[in-house]
N, C-alpha and C positions, 0 to 999 in steps of 0.2 A: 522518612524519605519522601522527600515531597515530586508530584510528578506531575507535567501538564501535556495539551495535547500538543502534540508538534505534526508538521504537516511533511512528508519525506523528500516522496518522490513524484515526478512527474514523468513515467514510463510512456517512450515511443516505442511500439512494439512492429510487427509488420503492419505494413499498411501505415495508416491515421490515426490508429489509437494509442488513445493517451491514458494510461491508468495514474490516478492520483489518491496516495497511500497514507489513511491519519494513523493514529494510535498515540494513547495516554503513555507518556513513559517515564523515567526517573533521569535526572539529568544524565546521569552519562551515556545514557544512545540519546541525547538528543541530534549529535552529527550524525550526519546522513549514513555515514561508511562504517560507525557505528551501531546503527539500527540495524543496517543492512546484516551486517555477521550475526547480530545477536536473533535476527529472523532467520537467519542459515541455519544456525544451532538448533535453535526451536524447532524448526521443520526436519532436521537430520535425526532430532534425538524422538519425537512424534512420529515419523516414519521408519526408526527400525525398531520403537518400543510398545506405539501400539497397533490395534486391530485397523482402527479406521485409516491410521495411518499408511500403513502398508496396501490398506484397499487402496486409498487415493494416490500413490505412487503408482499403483500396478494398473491401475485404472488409465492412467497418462504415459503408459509402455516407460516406466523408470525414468520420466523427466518432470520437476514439478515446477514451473513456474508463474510467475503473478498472475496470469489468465486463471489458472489452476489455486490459485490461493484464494483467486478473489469469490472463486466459486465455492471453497467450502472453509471459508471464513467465520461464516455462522457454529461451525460443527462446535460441538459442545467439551469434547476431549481435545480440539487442538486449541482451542479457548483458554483452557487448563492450563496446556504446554506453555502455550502463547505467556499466560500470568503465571507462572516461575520463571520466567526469564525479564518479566518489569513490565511486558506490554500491556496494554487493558484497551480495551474497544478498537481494535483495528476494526479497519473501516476502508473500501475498495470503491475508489466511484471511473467509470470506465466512460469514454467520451469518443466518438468521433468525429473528429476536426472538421470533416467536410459540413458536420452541421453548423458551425461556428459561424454567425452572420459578422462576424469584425474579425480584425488583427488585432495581437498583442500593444501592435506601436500606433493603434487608431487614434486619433487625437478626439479627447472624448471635453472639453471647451479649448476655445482661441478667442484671442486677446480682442480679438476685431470682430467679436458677436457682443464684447459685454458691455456696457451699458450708453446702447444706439449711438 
Protein backbone atom coordinates (compact mmCIF):
# COMPACT_ATOMS: atom_id res chain seq x y z
CA UNK A 1 0.00 0.00 0.00
CA UNK A 2 1.70 2.76 -0.92
CA UNK A 3 1.13 6.16 1.10
CA UNK A 4 2.40 9.77 0.92
CA UNK A 5 2.12 13.00 2.81
CA UNK A 6 -1.06 14.92 2.27
CA UNK A 7 -1.54 18.10 3.95
CA UNK A 8 -5.39 18.27 5.55
CA UNK A 9 -6.45 20.87 7.30
CA UNK A 10 -6.25 24.40 7.88
CA UNK A 11 -8.08 24.93 11.30
CA UNK A 12 -9.60 28.47 12.44
CA UNK A 13 -10.07 27.93 15.94
CA UNK A 14 -11.12 31.02 18.38
CA UNK A 15 -9.42 33.87 17.77
CA UNK A 16 -6.51 33.74 14.64
CA UNK A 17 -5.23 30.66 14.91
CA UNK A 18 -4.74 28.49 12.33
CA UNK A 19 -3.69 24.88 12.91
CA UNK A 20 -2.20 23.15 9.84
CA UNK A 21 -2.42 19.16 10.01
CA UNK A 22 0.22 16.75 7.75
CA UNK A 23 0.34 13.12 8.06
CA UNK A 24 1.72 10.16 5.86
CA UNK A 25 -1.30 8.08 4.80
CA UNK A 26 -2.59 5.54 2.22
CA UNK A 27 -4.84 6.64 -0.37
CA UNK A 28 -8.04 6.31 0.89
CA UNK A 29 -7.90 9.12 3.80
CA UNK A 30 -6.18 11.07 1.42
CA UNK A 31 -9.88 13.32 1.29
CA UNK A 32 -9.93 15.53 3.85
CA UNK A 33 -13.53 14.08 5.50
CA UNK A 34 -11.82 11.03 5.17
CA UNK A 35 -8.77 11.60 7.35
CA UNK A 36 -10.97 13.42 9.34
CA UNK A 37 -13.13 10.03 10.77
CA UNK A 38 -10.43 7.92 10.50
CA UNK A 39 -8.58 10.59 13.20
CA UNK A 40 -12.11 10.23 15.11
CA UNK A 41 -11.68 6.45 15.23
CA UNK A 42 -8.14 6.55 16.26
CA UNK A 43 -8.57 9.07 19.17
CA UNK A 44 -12.18 7.20 20.31
CA UNK A 45 -10.52 3.84 20.22
CA UNK A 46 -6.88 5.42 22.16
CA UNK A 47 -9.15 7.12 24.59
CA UNK A 48 -11.31 4.38 25.94
CA UNK A 49 -8.50 1.48 25.48
CA UNK A 50 -5.60 3.02 26.89
CA UNK A 51 -3.84 4.59 29.99
CA UNK A 52 -2.64 7.60 28.43
CA UNK A 53 -5.50 7.86 26.54
CA UNK A 54 -8.03 8.38 29.09
CA UNK A 55 -5.33 10.74 31.14
CA UNK A 56 -5.56 13.08 28.05
CA UNK A 57 -9.42 13.13 27.82
CA UNK A 58 -9.73 13.64 31.61
CA UNK A 59 -7.06 16.05 31.52
CA UNK A 60 -9.28 18.42 28.80
CA UNK A 61 -12.60 17.71 31.31
CA UNK A 62 -13.98 14.99 28.47
CA UNK A 63 -13.35 17.27 25.31
CA UNK A 64 -10.25 16.46 22.98
CA UNK A 65 -9.72 18.60 20.37
CA UNK A 66 -6.89 19.68 17.77
CA UNK A 67 -5.31 22.30 20.35
CA UNK A 68 -5.28 19.07 22.57
CA UNK A 69 -3.88 16.78 19.75
CA UNK A 70 -1.43 18.82 18.65
CA UNK A 71 -0.02 18.77 22.22
CA UNK A 72 0.29 15.09 22.70
CA UNK A 73 1.02 14.26 19.20
CA UNK A 74 4.39 13.17 20.10
CA UNK A 75 3.04 10.45 22.71
CA UNK A 76 4.41 7.20 21.88
CA UNK A 77 0.89 4.92 22.50
CA UNK A 78 -1.20 7.34 20.48
CA UNK A 79 1.55 7.12 17.68
CA UNK A 80 0.77 3.29 17.87
CA UNK A 81 -3.05 3.92 17.53
CA UNK A 82 -2.49 6.67 15.06
CA UNK A 83 -0.34 3.60 12.56
CA UNK A 84 -3.18 1.02 12.84
CA UNK A 85 -5.35 3.14 11.27
CA UNK A 86 -2.64 4.20 8.03
CA UNK A 87 -1.52 7.51 9.71
CA UNK A 88 2.34 7.91 10.18
CA UNK A 89 4.13 11.33 11.15
CA UNK A 90 1.14 13.48 12.03
CA UNK A 91 2.56 16.67 12.45
CA UNK A 92 0.62 19.93 13.98
CA UNK A 93 2.17 23.30 13.16
CA UNK A 94 -0.05 26.15 14.92
CA UNK A 95 0.24 29.85 13.62
CA UNK A 96 -1.18 33.07 14.49
CA UNK A 97 -2.41 35.24 11.68
CA UNK A 98 -1.76 38.51 13.44
CA UNK A 99 1.95 37.54 12.81
CA UNK A 100 1.29 37.22 9.08
CA UNK A 101 3.16 40.28 7.33
CA UNK A 102 1.08 39.56 3.87
CA UNK A 103 -2.41 38.42 2.58
CA UNK A 104 -3.26 35.32 0.95
CA UNK A 105 -4.31 37.41 -2.36
CA UNK A 106 -0.74 39.68 -2.03
CA UNK A 107 0.51 40.02 -5.46
CA UNK A 108 3.92 38.71 -4.90
CA UNK A 109 5.22 40.06 -9.26
CA UNK A 110 3.32 42.45 -11.76
CA UNK A 111 3.50 42.71 -15.09
CA UNK A 112 4.77 46.38 -14.90
CA UNK A 113 8.02 45.75 -12.61
CA UNK A 114 9.34 43.22 -15.34
CA UNK A 115 11.75 44.06 -17.44
CA UNK A 116 12.05 48.13 -16.98
Amino acid sequence: MSKKEEVYVAYRGKGELVAVIKATVPSSLEATESFKIALQRTLQNWTENSESGREALEDRDGEFSVEDLEQWQGHSVLREYLKREGIENLSIETFLSDTFVWNYDDSLVKKSNIGG
